[in-house]
Backbone bond lengths (Angstrom), bond angles and torsions (degrees), N, CA, C in turn:
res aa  C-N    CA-C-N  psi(-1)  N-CA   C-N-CA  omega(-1)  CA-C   N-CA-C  phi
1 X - - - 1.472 - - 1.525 109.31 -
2 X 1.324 110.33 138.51 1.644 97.29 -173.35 1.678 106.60 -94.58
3 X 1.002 107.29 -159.88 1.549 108.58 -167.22 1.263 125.86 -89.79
4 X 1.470 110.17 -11.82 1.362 132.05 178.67 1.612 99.45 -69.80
5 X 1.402 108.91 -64.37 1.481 136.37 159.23 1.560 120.47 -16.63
6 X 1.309 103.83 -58.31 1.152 128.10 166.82 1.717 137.77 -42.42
7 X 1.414 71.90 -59.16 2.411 105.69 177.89 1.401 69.96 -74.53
8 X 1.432 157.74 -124.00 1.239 163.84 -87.02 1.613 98.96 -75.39
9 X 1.431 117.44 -42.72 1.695 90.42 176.73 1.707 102.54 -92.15
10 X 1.319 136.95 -6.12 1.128 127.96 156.99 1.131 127.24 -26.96
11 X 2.082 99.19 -63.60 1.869 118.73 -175.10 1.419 91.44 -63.84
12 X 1.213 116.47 -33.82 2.011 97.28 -163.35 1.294 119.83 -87.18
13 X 1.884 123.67 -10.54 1.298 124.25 164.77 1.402 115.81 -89.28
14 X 1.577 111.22 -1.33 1.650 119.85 174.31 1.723 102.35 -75.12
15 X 1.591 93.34 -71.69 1.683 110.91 -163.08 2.081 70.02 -61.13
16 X 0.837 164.21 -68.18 2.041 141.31 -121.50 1.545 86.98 -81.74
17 X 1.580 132.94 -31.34 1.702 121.82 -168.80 1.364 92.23 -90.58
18 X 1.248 122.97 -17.66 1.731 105.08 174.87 1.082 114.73 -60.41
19 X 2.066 106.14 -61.55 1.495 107.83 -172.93 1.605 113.50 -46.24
20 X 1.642 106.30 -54.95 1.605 101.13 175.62 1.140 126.96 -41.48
21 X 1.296 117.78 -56.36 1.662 120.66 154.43 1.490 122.40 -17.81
22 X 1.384 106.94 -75.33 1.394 104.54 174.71 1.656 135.96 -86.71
23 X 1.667 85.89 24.50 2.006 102.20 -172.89 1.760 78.73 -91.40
24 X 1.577 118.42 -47.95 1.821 130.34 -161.11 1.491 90.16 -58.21
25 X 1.541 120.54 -85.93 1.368 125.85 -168.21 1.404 109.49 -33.11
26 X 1.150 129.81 -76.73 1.854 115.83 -177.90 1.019 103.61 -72.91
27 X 1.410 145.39 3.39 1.829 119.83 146.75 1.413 99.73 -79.34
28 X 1.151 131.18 -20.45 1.740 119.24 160.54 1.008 118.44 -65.57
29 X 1.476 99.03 -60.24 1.815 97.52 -173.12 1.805 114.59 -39.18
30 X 1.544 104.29 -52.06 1.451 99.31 158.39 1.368 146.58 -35.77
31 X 1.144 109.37 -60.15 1.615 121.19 149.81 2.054 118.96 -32.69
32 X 1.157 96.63 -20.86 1.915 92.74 169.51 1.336 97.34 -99.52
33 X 1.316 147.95 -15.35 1.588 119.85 164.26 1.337 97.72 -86.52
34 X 1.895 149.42 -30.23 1.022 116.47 175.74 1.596 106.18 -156.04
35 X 1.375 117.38 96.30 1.913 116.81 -151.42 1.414 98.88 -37.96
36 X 1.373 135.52 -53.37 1.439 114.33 -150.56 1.735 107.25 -101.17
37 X 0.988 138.53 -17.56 1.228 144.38 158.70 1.774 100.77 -17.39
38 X 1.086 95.77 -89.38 1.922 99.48 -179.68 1.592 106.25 -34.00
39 X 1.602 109.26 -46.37 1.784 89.64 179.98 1.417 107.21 -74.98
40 X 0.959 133.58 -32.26 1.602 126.97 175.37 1.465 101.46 -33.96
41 X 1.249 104.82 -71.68 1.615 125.51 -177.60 1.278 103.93 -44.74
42 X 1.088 161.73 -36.57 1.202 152.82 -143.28 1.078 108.20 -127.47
43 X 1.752 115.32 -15.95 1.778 101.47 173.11 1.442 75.09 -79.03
44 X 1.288 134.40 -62.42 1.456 122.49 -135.03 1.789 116.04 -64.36
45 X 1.447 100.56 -15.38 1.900 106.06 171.86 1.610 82.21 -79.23
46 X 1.281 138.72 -74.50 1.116 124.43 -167.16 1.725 139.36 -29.46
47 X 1.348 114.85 -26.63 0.979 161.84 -166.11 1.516 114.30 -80.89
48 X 1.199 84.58 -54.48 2.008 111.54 177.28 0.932 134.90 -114.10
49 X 1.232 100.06 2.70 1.644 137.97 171.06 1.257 104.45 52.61
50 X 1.390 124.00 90.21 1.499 163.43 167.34 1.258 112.65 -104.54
51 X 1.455 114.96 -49.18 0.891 128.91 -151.23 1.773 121.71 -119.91
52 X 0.963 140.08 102.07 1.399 122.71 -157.55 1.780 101.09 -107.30
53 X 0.817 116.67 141.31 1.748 121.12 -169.83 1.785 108.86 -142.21
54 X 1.441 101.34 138.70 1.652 99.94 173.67 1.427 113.95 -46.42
55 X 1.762 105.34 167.45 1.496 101.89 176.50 1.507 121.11 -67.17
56 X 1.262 106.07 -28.73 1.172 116.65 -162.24 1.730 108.26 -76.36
57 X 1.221 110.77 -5.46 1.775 132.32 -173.26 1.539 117.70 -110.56
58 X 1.909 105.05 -8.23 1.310 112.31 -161.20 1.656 123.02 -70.55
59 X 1.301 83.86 -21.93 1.974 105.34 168.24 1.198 107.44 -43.37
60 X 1.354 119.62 -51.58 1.570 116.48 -178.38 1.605 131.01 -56.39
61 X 1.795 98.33 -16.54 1.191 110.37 157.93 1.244 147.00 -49.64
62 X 1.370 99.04 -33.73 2.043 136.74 -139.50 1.741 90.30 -69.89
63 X 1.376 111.18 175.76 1.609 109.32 170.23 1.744 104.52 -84.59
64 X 1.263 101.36 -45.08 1.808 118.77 159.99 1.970 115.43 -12.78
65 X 1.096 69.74 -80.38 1.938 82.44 162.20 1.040 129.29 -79.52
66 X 1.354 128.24 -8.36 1.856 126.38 156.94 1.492 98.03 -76.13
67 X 0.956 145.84 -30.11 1.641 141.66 -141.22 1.578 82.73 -111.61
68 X 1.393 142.32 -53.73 1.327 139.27 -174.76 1.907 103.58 -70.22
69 X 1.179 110.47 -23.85 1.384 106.93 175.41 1.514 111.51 -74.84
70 X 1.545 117.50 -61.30 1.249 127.97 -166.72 1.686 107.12 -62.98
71 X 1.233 117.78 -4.87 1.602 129.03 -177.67 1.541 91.61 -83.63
72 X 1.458 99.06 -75.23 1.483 110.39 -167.95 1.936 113.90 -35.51
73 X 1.308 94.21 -67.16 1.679 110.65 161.02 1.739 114.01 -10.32
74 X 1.674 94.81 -78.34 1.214 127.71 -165.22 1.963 101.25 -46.93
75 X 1.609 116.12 -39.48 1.326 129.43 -161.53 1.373 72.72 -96.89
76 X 1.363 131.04 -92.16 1.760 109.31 -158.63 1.325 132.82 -27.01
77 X 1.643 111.78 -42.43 1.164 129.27 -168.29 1.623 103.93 -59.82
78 X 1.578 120.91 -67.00 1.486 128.83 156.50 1.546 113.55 -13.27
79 X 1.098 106.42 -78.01 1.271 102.87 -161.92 1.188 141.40 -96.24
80 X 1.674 113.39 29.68 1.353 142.71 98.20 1.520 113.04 1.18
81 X 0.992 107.54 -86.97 1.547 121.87 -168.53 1.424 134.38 -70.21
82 X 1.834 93.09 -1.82 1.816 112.76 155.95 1.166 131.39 -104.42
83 X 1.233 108.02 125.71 1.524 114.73 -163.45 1.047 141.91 -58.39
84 X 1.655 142.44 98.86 1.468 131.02 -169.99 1.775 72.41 112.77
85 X 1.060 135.21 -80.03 1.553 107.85 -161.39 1.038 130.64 -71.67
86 X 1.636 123.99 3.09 1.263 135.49 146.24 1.680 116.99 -35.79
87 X 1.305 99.44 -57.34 1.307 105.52 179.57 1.978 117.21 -70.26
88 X 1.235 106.52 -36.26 1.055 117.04 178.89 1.994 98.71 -50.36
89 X 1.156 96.65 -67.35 1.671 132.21 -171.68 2.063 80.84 -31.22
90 X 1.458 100.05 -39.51 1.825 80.72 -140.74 1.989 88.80 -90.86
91 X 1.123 107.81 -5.93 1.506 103.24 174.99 1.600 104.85 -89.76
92 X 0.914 151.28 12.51 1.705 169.55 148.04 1.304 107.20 -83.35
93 X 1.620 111.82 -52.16 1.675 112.37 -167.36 1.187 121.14 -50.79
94 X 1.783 92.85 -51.78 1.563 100.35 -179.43 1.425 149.91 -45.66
95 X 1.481 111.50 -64.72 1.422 101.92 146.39 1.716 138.01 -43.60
96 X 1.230 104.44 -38.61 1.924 125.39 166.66 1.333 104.03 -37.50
97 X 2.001 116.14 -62.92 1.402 141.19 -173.90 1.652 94.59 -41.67
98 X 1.422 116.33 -81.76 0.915 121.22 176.19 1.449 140.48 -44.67
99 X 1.730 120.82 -18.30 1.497 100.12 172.66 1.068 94.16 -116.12
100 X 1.676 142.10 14.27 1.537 140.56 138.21 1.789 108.12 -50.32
101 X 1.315 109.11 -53.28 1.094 104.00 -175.89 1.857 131.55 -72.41
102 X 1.487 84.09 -22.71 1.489 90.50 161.93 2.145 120.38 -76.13
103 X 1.013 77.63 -38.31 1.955 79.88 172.32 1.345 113.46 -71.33
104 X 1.362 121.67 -11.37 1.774 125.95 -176.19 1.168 83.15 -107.81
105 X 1.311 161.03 2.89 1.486 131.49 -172.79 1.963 76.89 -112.40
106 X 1.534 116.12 -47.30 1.823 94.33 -173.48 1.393 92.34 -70.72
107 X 1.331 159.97 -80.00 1.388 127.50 -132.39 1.657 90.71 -67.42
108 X 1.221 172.12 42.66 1.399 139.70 122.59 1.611 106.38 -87.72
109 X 1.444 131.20 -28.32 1.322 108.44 -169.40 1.605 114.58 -72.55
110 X 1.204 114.56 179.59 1.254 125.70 -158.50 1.760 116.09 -74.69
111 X 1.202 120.76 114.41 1.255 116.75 -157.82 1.300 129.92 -63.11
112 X 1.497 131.59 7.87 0.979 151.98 165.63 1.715 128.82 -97.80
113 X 1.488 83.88 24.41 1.718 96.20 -175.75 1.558 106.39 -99.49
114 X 1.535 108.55 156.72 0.963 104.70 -155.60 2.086 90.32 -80.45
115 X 1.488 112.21 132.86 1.497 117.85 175.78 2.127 95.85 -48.91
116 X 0.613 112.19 -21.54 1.625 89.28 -178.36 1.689 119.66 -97.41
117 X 1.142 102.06 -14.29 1.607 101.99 153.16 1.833 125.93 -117.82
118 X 1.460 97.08 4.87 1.102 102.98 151.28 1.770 129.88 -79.08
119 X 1.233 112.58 -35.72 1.477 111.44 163.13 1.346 106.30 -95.79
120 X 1.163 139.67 7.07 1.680 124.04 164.90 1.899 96.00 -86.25
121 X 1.288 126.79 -19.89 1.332 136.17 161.92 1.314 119.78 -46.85
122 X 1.424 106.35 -80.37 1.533 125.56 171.00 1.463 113.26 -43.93
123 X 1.239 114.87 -43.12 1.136 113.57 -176.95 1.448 120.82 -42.59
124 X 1.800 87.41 -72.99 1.549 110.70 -169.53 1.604 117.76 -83.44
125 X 1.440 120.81 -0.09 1.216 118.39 179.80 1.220 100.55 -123.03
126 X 1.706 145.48 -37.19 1.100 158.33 164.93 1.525 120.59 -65.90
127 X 1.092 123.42 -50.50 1.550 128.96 167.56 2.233 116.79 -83.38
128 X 1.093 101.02 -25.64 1.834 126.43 176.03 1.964 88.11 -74.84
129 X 1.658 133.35 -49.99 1.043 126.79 -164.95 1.578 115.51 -77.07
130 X 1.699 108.06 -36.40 0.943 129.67 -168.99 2.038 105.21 -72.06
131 X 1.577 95.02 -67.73 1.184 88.66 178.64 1.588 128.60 -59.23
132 X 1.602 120.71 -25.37 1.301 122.61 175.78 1.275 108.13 -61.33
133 X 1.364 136.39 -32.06 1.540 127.95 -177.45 1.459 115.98 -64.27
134 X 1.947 96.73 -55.31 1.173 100.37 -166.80 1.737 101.55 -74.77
135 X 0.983 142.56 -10.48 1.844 140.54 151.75 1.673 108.36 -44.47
136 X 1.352 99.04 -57.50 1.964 110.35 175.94 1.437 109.92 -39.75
137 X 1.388 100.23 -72.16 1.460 115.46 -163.01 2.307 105.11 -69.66
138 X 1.035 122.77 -35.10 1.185 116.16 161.29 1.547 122.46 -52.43
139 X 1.519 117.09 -47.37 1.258 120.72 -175.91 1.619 94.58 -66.19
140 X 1.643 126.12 -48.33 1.755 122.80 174.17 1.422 100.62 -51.19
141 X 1.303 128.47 -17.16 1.694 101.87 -160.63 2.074 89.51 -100.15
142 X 1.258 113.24 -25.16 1.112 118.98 173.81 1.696 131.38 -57.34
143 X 1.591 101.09 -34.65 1.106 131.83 177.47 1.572 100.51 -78.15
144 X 1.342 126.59 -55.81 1.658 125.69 -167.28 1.493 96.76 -65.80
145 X 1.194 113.19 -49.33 1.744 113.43 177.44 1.891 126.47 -54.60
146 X 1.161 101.68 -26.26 1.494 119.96 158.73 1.439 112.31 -74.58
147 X 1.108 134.24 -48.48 1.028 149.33 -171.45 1.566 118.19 -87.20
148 X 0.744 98.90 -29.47 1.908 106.19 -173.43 2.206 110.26 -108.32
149 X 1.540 91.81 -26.78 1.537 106.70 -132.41 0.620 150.69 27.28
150 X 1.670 113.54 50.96 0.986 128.25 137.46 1.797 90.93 122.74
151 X 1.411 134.16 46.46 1.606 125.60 -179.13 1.418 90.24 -126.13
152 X 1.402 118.58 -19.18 1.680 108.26 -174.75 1.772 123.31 -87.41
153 X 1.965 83.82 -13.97 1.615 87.59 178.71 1.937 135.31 -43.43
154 X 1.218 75.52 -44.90 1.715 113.11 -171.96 1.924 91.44 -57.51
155 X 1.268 146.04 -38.53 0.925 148.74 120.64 1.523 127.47 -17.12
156 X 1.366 107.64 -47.03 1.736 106.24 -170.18 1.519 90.25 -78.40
157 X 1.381 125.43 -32.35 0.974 133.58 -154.02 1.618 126.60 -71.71
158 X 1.918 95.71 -32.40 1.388 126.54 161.36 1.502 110.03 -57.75
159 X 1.578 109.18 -57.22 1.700 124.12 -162.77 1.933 101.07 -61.52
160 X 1.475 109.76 -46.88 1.214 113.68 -162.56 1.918 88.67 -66.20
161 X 1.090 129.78 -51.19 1.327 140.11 -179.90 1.580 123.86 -41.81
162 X 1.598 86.23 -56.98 1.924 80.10 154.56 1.387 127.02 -93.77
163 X 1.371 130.09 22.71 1.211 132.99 -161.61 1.861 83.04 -109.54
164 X 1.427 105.15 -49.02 1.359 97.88 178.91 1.512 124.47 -78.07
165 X 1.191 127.81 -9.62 1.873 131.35 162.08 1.334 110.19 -65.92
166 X 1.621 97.39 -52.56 1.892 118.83 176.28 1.793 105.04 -43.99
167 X 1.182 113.98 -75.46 1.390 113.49 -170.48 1.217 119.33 -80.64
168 X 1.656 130.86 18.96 1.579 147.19 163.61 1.303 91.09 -64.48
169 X 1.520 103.64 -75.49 1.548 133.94 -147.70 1.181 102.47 -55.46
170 X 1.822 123.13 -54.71 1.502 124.32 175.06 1.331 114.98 -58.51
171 X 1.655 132.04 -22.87 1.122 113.94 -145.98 1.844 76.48 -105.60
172 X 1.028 141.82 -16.59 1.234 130.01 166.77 1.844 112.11 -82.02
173 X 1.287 119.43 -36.11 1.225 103.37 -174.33 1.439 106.56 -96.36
174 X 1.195 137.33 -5.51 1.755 137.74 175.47 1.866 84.53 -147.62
175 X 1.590 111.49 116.17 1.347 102.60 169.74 1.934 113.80 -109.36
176 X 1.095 101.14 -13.47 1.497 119.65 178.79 1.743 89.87 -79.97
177 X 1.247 132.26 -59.29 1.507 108.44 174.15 1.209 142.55 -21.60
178 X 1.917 72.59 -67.49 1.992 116.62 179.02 1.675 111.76 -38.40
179 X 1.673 89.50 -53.63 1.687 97.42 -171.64 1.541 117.52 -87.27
180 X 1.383 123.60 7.90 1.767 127.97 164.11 1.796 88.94 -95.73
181 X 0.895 130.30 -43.69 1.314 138.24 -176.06 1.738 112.15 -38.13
182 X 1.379 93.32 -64.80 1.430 106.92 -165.31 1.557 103.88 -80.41
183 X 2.001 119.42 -29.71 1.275 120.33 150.21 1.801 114.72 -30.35
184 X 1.262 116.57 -80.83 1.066 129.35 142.71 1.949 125.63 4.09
185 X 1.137 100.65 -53.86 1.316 117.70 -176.80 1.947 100.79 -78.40
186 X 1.289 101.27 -64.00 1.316 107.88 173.02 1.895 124.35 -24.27
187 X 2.018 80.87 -57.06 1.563 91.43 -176.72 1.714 116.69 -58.09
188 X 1.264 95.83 -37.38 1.647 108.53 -166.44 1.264 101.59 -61.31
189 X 1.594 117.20 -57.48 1.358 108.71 -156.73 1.976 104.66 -79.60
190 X 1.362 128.06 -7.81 1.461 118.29 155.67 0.940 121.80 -64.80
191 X 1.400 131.37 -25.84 1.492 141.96 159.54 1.380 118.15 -31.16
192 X 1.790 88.53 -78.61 1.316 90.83 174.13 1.972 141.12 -96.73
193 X 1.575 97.69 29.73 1.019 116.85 171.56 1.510 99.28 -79.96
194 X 1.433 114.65 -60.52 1.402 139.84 -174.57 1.369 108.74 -47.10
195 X 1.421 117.51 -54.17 1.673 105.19 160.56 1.047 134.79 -79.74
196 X 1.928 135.39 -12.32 1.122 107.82 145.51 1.841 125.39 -53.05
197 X 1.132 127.36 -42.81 0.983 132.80 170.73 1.167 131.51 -17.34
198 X 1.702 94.31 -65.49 1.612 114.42 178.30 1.665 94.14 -66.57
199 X 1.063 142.83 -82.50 1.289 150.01 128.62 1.910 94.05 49.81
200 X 1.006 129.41 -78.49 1.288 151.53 -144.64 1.558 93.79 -94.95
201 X 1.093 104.92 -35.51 1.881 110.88 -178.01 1.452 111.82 -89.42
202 X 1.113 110.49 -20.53 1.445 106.22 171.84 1.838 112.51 -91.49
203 X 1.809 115.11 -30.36 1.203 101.46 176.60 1.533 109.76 -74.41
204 X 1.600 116.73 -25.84 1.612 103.32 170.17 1.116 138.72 -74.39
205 X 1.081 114.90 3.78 1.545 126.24 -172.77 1.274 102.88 -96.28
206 X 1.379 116.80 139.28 1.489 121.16 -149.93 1.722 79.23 -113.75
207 X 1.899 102.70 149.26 1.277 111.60 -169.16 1.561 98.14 -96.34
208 X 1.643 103.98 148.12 1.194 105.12 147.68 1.519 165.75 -90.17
């Protein structure tokens, strides 16, 4: 193969681990508004072939694992919408968020990667995406419950719900979107982490 040859499948196994890259991260990022939602989603592209996944990941395809997903789903989704175990739910989630999201960021990258920077990947960009949301969105559900006591949750609870079907679907059918998107998402919610913060530091600070 000459070298021209060469550079040309270079650029295309660079730009194919990017897209994978950023197909994993917003199917993580998803996974922090609701861990199993994205696997639902992903057996079911798998399924219908949307979705193409290593062999070693193909289980996630199976009908086996749509039916154990759409269960799981079905119980997360619920209990959301009961009170006090929302919160419970989201001190469990978190870590959960995160090594869901690390196992969805390795089955999308490219299967010829080497396993030791393929899970130092997943890890830190797939489980780092996953858990930062679901951290965001707990401190929001913490905040509406202060704020509401707790009647507006049931609401956050809807938004986080379609936020996570919403950004499955994109991050499998446009993943270069998905993943400026959820960049995007990242930025916003330090924003406004950062001003409740300040927020909280200015009402505690005793005047002089």
């Amino acid at each position: 193969m000459d070298t021209v040859g060469l550079d040309s499948l270079n650029q295309y196994t660079i730009v194919n681990t990017i897209i994978s890259l950023l197909l994993g991260i917003s199917l993580s990022a998803a996974s922090g508004f609701r861990v199993f939602i994205p696997l639902l989603i992903m057996s079911l592209a798998a399924l219908t072939g949307f979705l193409d996944l290593p062999t070693n990941f193909d289980w996630v395809g199976s009908n086996e694992s749509l039916i154990v997903f759409a269960v799981a789903s079905f119980l997360e989704i619920g209990a959301y919408y009961i009170p006090i175990l929302d919160h419970v739910l989201d001190t469990i989630a978190t870590p959960l968020a995160a090594a869901v999201g690390a196992f969805i960021t390795a089955s999308t990258v490219p299967p010829d990667m080497n396993p030791l920077i393929q899970w130092t990947l997943a890890i830190i960009a797939g489980g780092g995406s996953a858990g930062l949301i679901k951290s965001l969105t707990s401190i929001f559900r913490i905040g509406s419950t202060t704020a509401t006591g707790g009647l507006a949750n049931p609401i956050f609870a809807t938004l986080e719900l379609i936020s996570s079907i919403a950004l499955s679907v994109l991050a499998i059918a446009l993943p270069i979107f998905a993943g400026f998107l959820v960049l995007g998402l990242f930025l916003y919610g330090g924003l406004r982490v950062r001003r409740l913060l300040l927020k909280r530091k200015i009402h505690t600070t005793p005047s002089t």
